[in-house]
GUBA-220818 format. One record per residue (C-alpha): residue number from 1; residue in one letter; x, y, z. Coordinates in Angstrom, 1 decimal, m for minus. Layout:
# residues N
resi:resn:xx:yy:zz
NUM:A:X:Y:Z
...
This chain:
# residues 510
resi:resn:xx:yy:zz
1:X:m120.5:m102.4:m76.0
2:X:m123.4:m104.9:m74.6
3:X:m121.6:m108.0:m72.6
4:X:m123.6:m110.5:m75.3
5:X:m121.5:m108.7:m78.2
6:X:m118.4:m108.6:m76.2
7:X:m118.7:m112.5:m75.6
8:X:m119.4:m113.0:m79.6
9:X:m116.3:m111.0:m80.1
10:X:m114.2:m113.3:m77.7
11:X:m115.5:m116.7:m79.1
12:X:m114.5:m114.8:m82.8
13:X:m111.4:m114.1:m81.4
14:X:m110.4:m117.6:m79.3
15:X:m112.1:m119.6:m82.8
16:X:m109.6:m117.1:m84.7
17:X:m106.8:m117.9:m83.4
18:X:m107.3:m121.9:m83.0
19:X:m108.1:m122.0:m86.4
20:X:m104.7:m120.5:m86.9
21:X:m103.4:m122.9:m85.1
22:X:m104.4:m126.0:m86.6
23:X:m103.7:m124.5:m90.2
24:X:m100.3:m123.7:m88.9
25:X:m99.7:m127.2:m87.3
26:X:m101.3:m128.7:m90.9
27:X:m99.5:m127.0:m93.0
28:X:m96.2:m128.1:m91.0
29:X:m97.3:m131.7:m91.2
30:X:m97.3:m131.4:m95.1
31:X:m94.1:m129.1:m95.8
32:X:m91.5:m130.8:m93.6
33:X:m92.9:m135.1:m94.6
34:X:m89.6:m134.9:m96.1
35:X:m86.5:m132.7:m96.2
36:X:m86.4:m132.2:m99.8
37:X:m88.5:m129.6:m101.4
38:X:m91.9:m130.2:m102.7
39:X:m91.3:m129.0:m105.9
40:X:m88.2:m129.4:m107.9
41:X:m88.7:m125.7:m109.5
42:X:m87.8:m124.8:m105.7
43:X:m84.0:m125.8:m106.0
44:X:m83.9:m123.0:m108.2
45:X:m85.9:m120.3:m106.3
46:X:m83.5:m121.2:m103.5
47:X:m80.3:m120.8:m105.1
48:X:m81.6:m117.8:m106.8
49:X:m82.3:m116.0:m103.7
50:X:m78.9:m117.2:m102.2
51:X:m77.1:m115.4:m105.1
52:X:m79.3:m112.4:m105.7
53:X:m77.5:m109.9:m103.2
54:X:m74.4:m110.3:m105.1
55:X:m75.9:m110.5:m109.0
56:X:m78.4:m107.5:m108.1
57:X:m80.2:m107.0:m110.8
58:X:m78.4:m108.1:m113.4
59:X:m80.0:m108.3:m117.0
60:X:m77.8:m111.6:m117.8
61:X:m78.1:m114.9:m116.9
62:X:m75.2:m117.1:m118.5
63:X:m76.3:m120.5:m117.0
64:X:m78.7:m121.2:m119.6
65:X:m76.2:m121.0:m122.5
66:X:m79.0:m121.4:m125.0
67:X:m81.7:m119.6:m124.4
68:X:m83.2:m115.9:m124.0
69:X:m82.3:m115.5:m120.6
70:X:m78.5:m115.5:m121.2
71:X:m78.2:m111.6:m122.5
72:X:m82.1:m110.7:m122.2
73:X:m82.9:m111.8:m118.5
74:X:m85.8:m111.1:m116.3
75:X:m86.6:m112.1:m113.0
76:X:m90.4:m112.6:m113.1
77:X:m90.8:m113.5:m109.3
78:X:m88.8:m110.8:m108.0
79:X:m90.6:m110.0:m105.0
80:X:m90.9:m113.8:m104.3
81:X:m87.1:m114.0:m104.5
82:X:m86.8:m111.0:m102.2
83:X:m88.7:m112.2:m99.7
84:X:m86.9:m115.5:m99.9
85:X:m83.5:m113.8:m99.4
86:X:m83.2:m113.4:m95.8
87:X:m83.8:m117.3:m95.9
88:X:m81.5:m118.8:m98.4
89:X:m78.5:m116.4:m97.8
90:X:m75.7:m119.9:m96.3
91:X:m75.9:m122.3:m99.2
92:X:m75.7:m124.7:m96.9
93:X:m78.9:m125.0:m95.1
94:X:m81.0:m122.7:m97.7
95:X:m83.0:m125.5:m99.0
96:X:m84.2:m126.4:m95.2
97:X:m84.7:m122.3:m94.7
98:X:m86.2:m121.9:m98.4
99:X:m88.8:m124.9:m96.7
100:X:m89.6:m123.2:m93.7
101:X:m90.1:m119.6:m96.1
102:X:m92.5:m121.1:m98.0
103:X:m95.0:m122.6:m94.6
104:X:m94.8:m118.9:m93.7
105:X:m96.1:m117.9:m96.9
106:X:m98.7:m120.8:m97.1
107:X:m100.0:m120.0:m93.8
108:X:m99.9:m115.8:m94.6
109:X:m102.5:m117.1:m97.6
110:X:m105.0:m119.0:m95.8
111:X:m104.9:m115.8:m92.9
112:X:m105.6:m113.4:m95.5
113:X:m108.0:m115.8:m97.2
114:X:m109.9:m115.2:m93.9
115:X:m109.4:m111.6:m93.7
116:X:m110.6:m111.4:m97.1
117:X:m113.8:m112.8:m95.9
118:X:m114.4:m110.4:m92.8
119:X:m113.5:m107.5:m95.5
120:X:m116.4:m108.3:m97.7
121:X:m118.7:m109.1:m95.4
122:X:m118.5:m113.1:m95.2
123:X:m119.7:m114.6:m92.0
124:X:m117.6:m116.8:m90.1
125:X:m114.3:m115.9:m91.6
126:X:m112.0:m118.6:m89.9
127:X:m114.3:m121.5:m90.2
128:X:m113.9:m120.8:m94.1
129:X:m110.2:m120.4:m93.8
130:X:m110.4:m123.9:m92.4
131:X:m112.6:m125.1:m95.2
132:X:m110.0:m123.6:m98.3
133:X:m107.3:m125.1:m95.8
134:X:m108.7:m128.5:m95.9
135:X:m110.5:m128.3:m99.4
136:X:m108.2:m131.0:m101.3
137:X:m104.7:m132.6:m101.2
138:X:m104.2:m131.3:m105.0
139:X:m104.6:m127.3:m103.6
140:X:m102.7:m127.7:m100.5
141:X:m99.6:m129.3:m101.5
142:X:m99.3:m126.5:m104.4
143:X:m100.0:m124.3:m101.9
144:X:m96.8:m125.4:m100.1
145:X:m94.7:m125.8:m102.4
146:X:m91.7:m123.0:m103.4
147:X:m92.7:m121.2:m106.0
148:X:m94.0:m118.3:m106.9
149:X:m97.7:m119.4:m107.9
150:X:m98.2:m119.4:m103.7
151:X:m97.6:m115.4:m103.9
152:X:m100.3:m115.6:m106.7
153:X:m102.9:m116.8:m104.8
154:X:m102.4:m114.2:m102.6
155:X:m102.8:m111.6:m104.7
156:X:m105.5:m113.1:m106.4
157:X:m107.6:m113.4:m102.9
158:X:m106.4:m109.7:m102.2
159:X:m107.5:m108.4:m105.9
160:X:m110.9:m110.3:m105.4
161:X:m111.8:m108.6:m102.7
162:X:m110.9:m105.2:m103.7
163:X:m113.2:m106.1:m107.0
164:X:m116.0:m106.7:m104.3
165:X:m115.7:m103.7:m102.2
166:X:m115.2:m101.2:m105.5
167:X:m111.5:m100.4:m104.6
168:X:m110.3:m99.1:m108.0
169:X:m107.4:m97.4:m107.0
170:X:m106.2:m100.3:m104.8
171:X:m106.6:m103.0:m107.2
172:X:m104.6:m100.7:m109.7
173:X:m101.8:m101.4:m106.3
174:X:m102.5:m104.7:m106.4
175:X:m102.3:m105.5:m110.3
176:X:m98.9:m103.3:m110.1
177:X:m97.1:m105.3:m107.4
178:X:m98.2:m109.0:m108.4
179:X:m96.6:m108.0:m112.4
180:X:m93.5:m108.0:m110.2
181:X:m94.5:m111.2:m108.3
182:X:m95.7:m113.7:m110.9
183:X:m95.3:m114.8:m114.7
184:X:m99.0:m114.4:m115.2
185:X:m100.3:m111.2:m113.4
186:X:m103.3:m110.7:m116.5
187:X:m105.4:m113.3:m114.0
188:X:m106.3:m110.0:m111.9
189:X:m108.0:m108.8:m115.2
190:X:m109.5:m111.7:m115.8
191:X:m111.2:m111.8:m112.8
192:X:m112.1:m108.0:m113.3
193:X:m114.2:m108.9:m116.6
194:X:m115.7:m112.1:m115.3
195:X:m116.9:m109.4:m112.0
196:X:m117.8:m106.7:m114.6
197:X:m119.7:m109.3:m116.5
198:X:m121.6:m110.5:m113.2
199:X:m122.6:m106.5:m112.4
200:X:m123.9:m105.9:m115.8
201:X:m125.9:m109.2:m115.6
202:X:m127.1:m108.7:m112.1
203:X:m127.7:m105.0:m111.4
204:X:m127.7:m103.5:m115.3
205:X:m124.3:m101.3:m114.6
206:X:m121.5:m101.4:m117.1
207:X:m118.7:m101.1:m114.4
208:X:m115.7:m100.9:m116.3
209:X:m113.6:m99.2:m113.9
210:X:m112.4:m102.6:m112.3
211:X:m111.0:m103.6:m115.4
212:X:m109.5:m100.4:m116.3
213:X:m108.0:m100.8:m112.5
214:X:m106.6:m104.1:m113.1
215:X:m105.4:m103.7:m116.6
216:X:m103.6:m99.8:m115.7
217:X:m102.3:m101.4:m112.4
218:X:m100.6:m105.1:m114.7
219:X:m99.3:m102.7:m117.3
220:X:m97.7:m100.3:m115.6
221:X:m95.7:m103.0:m113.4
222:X:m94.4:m104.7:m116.5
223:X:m93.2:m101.8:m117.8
224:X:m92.2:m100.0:m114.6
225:X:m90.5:m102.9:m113.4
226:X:m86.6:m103.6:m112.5
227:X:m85.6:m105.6:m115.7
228:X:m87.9:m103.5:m118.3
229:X:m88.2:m104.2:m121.4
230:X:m86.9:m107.5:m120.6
231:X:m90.3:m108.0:m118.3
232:X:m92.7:m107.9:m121.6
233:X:m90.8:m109.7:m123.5
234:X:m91.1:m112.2:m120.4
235:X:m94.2:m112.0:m120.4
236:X:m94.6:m112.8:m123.8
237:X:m93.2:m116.0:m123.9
238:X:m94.9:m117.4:m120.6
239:X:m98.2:m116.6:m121.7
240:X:m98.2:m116.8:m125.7
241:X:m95.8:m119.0:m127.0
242:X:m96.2:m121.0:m123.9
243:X:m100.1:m121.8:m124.4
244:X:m99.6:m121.5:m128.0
245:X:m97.5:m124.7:m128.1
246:X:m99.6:m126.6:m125.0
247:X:m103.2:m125.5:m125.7
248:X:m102.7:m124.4:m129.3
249:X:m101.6:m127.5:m130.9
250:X:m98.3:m125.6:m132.4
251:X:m96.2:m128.5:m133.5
252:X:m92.8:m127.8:m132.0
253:X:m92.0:m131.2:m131.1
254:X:m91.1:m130.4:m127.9
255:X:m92.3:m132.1:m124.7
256:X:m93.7:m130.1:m122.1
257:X:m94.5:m129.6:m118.2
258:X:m96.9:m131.8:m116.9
259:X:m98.7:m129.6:m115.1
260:X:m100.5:m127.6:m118.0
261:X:m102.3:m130.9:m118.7
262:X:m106.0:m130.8:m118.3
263:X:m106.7:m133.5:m115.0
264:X:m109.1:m136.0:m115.1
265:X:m112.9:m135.6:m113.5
266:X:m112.2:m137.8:m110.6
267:X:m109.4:m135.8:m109.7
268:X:m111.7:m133.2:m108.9
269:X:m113.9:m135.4:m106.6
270:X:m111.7:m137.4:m105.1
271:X:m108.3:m135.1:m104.6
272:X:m110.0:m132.0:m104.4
273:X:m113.3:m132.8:m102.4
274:X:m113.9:m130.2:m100.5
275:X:m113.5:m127.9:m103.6
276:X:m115.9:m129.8:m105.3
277:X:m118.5:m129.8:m102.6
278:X:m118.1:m126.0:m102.5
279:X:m118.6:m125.4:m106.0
280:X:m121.8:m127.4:m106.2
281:X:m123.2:m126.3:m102.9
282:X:m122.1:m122.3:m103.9
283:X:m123.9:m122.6:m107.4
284:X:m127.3:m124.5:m105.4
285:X:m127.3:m122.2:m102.4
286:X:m127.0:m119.1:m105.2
287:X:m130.4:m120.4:m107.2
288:X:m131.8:m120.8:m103.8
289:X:m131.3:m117.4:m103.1
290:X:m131.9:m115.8:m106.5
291:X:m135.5:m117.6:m106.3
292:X:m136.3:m116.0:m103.3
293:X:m134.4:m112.6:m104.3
294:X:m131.7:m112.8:m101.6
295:X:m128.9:m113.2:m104.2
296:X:m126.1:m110.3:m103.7
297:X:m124.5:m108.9:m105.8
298:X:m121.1:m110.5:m104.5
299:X:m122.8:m114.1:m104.6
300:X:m123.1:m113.5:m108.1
301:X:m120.0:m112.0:m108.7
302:X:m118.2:m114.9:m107.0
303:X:m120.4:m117.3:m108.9
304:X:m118.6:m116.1:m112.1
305:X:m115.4:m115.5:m111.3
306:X:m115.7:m119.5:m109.7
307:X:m116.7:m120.4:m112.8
308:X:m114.2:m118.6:m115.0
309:X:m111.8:m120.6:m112.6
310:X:m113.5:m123.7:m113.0
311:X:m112.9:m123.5:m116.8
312:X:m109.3:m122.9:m116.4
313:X:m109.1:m125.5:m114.1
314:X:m110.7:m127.4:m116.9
315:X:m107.9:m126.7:m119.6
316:X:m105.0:m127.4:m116.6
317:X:m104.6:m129.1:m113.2
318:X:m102.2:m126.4:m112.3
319:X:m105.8:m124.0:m111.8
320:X:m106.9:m125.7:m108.9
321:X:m105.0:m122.5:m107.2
322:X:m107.7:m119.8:m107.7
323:X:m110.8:m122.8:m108.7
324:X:m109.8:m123.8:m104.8
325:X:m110.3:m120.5:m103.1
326:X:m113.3:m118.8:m105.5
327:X:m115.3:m122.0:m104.9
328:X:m114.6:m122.3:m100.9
329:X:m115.6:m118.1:m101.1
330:X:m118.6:m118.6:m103.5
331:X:m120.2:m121.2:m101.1
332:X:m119.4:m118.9:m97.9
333:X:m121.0:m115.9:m99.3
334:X:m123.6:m117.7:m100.5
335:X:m124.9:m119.2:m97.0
336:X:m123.9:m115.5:m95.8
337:X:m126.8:m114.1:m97.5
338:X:m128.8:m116.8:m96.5
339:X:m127.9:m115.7:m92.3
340:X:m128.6:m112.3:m92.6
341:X:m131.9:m112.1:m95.3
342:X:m134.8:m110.7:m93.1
343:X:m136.9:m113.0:m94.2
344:X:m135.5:m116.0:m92.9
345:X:m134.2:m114.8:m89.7
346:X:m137.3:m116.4:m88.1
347:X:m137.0:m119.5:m89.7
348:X:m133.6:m120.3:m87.9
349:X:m135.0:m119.5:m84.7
350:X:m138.1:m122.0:m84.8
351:X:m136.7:m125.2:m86.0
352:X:m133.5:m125.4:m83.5
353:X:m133.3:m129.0:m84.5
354:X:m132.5:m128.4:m87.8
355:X:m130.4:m125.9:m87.6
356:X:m128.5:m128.5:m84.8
357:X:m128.5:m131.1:m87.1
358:X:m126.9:m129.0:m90.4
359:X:m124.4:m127.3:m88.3
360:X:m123.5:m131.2:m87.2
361:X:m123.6:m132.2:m90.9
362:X:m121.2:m129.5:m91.7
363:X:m119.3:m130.1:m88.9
364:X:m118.9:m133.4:m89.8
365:X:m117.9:m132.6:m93.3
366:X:m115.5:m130.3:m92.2
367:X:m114.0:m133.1:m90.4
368:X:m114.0:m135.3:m93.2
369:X:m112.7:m133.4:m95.8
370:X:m109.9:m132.2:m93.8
371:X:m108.6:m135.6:m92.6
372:X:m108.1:m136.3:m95.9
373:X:m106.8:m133.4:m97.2
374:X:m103.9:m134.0:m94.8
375:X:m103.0:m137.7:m94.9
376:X:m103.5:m137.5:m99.0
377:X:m100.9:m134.3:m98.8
378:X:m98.4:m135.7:m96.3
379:X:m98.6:m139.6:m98.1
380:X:m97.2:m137.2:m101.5
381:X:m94.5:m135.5:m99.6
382:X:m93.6:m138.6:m98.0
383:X:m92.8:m140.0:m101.8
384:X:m91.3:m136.8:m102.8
385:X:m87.8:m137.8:m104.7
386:X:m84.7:m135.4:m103.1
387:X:m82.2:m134.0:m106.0
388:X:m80.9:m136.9:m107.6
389:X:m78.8:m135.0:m109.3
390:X:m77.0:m133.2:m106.5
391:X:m74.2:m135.6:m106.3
392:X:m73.0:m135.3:m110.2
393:X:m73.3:m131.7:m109.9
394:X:m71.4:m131.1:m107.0
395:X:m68.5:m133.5:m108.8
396:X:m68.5:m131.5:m112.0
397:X:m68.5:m127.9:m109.5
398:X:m65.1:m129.6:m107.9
399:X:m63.2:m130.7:m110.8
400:X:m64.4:m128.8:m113.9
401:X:m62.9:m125.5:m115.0
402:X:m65.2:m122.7:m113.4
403:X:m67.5:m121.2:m115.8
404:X:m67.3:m124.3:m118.5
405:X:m70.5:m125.5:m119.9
406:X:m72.0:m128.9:m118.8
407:X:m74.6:m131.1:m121.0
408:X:m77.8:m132.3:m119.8
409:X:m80.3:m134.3:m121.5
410:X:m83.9:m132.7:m119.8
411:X:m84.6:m129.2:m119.4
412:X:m85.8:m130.2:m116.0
413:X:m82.5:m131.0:m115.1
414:X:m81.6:m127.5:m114.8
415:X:m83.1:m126.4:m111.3
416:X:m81.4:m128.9:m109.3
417:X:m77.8:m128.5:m111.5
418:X:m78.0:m124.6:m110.6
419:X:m78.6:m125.4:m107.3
420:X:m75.6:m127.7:m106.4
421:X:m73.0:m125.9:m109.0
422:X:m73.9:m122.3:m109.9
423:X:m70.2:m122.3:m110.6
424:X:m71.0:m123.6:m114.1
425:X:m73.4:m122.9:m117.1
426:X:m76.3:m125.5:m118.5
427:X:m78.0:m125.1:m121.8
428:X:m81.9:m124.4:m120.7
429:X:m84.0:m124.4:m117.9
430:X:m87.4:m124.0:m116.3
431:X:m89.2:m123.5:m120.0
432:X:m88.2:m125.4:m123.1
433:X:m90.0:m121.9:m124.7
434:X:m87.3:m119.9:m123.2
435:X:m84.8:m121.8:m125.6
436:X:m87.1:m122.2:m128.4
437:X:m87.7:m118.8:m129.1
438:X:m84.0:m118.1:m129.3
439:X:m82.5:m120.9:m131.1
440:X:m85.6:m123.5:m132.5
441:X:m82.9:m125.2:m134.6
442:X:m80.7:m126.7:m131.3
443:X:m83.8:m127.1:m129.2
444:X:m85.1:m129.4:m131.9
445:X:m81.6:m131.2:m132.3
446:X:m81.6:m131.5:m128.3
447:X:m85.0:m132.9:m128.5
448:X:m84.2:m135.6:m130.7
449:X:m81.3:m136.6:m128.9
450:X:m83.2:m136.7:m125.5
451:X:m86.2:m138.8:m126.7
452:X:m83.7:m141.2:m128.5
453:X:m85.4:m140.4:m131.6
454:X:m81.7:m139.4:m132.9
455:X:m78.5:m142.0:m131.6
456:X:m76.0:m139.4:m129.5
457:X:m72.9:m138.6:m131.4
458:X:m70.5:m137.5:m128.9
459:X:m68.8:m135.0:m131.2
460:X:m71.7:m133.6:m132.4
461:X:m72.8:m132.8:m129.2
462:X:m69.7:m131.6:m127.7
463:X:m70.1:m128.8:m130.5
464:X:m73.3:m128.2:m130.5
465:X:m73.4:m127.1:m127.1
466:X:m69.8:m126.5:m126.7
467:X:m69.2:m129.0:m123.6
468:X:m67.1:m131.6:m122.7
469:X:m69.2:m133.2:m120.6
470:X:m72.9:m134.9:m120.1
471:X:m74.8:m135.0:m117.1
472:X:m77.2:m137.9:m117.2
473:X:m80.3:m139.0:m114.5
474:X:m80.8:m143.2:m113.7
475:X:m84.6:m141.4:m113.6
476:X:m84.6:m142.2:m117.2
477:X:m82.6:m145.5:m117.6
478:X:m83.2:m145.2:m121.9
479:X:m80.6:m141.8:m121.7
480:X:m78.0:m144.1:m119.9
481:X:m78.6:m146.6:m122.4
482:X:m77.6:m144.2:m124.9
483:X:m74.7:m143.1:m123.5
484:X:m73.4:m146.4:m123.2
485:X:m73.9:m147.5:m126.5
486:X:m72.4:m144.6:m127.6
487:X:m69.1:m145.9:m125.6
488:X:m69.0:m142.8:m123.2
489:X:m66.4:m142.6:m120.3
490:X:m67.5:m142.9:m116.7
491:X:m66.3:m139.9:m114.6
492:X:m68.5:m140.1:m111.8
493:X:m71.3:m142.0:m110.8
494:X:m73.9:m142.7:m107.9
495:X:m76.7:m144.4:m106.8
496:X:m78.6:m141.7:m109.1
497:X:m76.9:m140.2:m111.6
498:X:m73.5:m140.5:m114.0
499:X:m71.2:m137.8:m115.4
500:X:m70.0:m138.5:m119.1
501:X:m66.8:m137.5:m120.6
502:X:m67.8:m136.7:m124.1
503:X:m63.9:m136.3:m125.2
504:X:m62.5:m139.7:m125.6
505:X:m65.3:m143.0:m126.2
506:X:m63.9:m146.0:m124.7
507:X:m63.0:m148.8:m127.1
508:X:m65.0:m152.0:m127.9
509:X:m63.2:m155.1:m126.2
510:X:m62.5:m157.1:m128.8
């Protein structure tokens, strides 16, 4: 090996590993702002892994009364859960360890975001890992959040570059393990036909097999999988009556997560820069380069899968997770081909100055974008709101009758309830779907009640969902309002939430 290729190899390896560095030391800025998780979804990915060695797998799950989960469970983030395990196994300090579980796994994205870059044959792997890495606050604080969607992106930078390098058999792996990983493992076929389309387009070849890879590999982990059937019908529900009822227009009535709401344009330029700047700079440089016939074939391939990202991105927020790294890729192989065509090897080495004065521009971007990326992602976990109800749920786990029902008003009360009393059982959680599919009639009825669209009758309620009790959030001041007028006894209450007897109303003073 000549000493000028050893040196090249060095400065690769010293840039490698500060680039690691700096990731690592951003990523720990963002994930410990504040001691509470990220995402409230995470109290229950915590808990779950606490209680999973001693449930196994179990094909029941009795603390959502009310829905399909109760006799028909399946864990659709197994191997998220598993890896979680070792963390969250003292319930006392597995949210801080569930934390900490989830920067390893943030960080183990953006590395292999940068091995997937060397793999294919992107220059400069790590200064692109920084890029994706500072691309937008909206993308990094998913990123470190606790839940499963992090895995996701893993696999979906793993099965894009198999799709690149024509490894049928190990994207079949790869669409097999993340069925066991994520809700929605059909986005590695996605990404198959939007790369199939891009070969027919740019080299004439109908090349199926990556689609055959992907689809063979995502069935045959739903149906092989540890909770099978259970795992289709799972599937299912996620990703048809889900969409049906938020992109479909069903009219169920029922109010949804946030987070499969489209976001607004200057979202995109102003919390996700660096993703923007990508996408527009990927899809310029590849025009460039089709004009002067330097396109390849994995420019173009990246071109479309970026854009079949950029439309789901369109339909929800919550795509910014594979919109983020396919643009950040798309623009790196695209200036890749640029570097290595022939014909413009010359041209780099006669203007000096220009070449100075982009790398400086880029630079400074870099810079830019990154800053902030971090002080927009550590100002959010900064406001990031801890359980509020942790304190009426560790009440009702002391003084309730174990295994006894509790009311709740929000189906996004459920994560934090499980959490601080898995003693107990709640009526739905996670999904209104999961609940609506199995019993429309008392989803509706709970709906009504909750949006105060129907006054609470205390004994209607009690029967409905067979419990004596109602746990309410001060978050939404109009739900105490109606258990007040409703003359409900106080049985505990803090700073943030109340526990409601619904046995005995107290009387009117007269």
């Amino acid at each position: 090996m000549s000493e000028p290729v050893s040196r090249v190899k060095a400065l690769g390896a010293i840039l490698s590993c500060a680039v690691a560095l700096v990731v690592a030391i951003e990523l720990r800025a963002v994930q410990f702002a504040t001691p509470h998780m990220l995402s409230r979804d995470g109290y229950y990915h915590a808990r779950y892994a606490n209680l999973l060695p001693s449930r196994g797998l179990s094909r029941e799950f009795a603390w959502t009364q009310f829905s399909f989960w109760k006799n028909h469970f399946s864990d659709k983030e197994v191997l998220f859960h598993a890896w979680l395990v070792p963390f969250c196994r003292d319930e006392t300090t597995m949210v801080a360890h569930a934390k900490f579980a989830a920067w390893l796994l943030a960080g183990a994205v953006i590395a292999a975001f940068g091995f997937a870059m060397r793999y294919t044959g992107v220059r400069a792997p790590p200064v692109w890992a920084l890029a994706l890495a500072g691309s937008g606050s909206h993308f990094l604080y998913r990123l470190c959040e606790c839940r499963a969607h992090v895995l996701s992106i893993g696999f979906f930078i793993a099965g894009t570059a198999l799709l690149l390098k024509g490894k049928w058999k190990w994207l079949a792996v790869c669409g097999f393990l993340y069925a066991w990983s994520y809700a929605a493992p059909h986005m590695l076929v996605a990404i198959a036909m939007a790369h199939a389309a891009a070969m027919w387009i740019h080299e004439g070849k109908r090349e199926w097999r990556g689609v055959a890879a992907a689809a063979v590999g995502v069935f045959a982990g739903l149906v092989i999988h540890p909770y099978s059937p259970n795992s289709l019908h799972m599937w299912w529900v996620q990703n048809v009556v889900v969409l049906q009822q938020t992109w479909g227009g069903a009219s169920s009535g029922l109010t949804w997560g946030d987070e499969f709401d489209a976001v607004p344009t200057r979202s995109l330029v102003f919390e996700s820069t660096g993703v923007f700047i990508s996408m527009i700079a990927g899809t310029i440089l590849s025009v460039v380069s089709a004009r002067r016939q330097l396109l390849s074939a994995r420019t173009f391939s990246l071109l479309f899968i970026a854009l079949a990202c950029f439309g789901l991105y369109c339909l929800s927020g919550r795509f910014i997770e594979y919109f983020a790294p396919a643009a950040v890729w798309l623009v790196a192989s695209a200036v890749s081909d640029l570097v290595d065509a022939d014909k413009l090897s010359g041209w780099w080495k006669t203007r000096p100055g220009a070449v100075a004065w982009g790398a400086a521009l880029a630079v400074a971007l870099l810079g830019a974008t990154h800053w902030r990326t971090i002080d927009r992602s550590v100002e959010e976990s900064r406001r990031c709101k801890g359980p509020v109800l942790a304190g009426a749920a560790r009440w009702t786990r002391a003084h309730l009758p174990a295994g006894a029902n509790v009311g709740h008003l929000n189906w996004g009360d459920f994560v934090q309830l499980f959490a601080y009393d898995p003693d107990h059982h709640f009526i739905n959680g996670l999904d209104p779907a999961f609940m609506l599919v199995t019993d429309p009639a008392r989803i509706r009825y709970w709906e009504e009640v909750r949006t105060g669209r129907q006054p609470l009758d205390p004994e209607e309620f009690a029967a409905t969902f067979d419990t004596e009790v109602l746990i309410v959030t001060k978050e939404v001041p109009r739900q105490v309002r109606m258990c007040e007028d409703a003359l409900l006894e106080r049985l505990f209450e803090d700073e943030k939430s109340i526990v409601y007897s619904l046995k005995s109303p107290v009387q009117k003073a007269d």
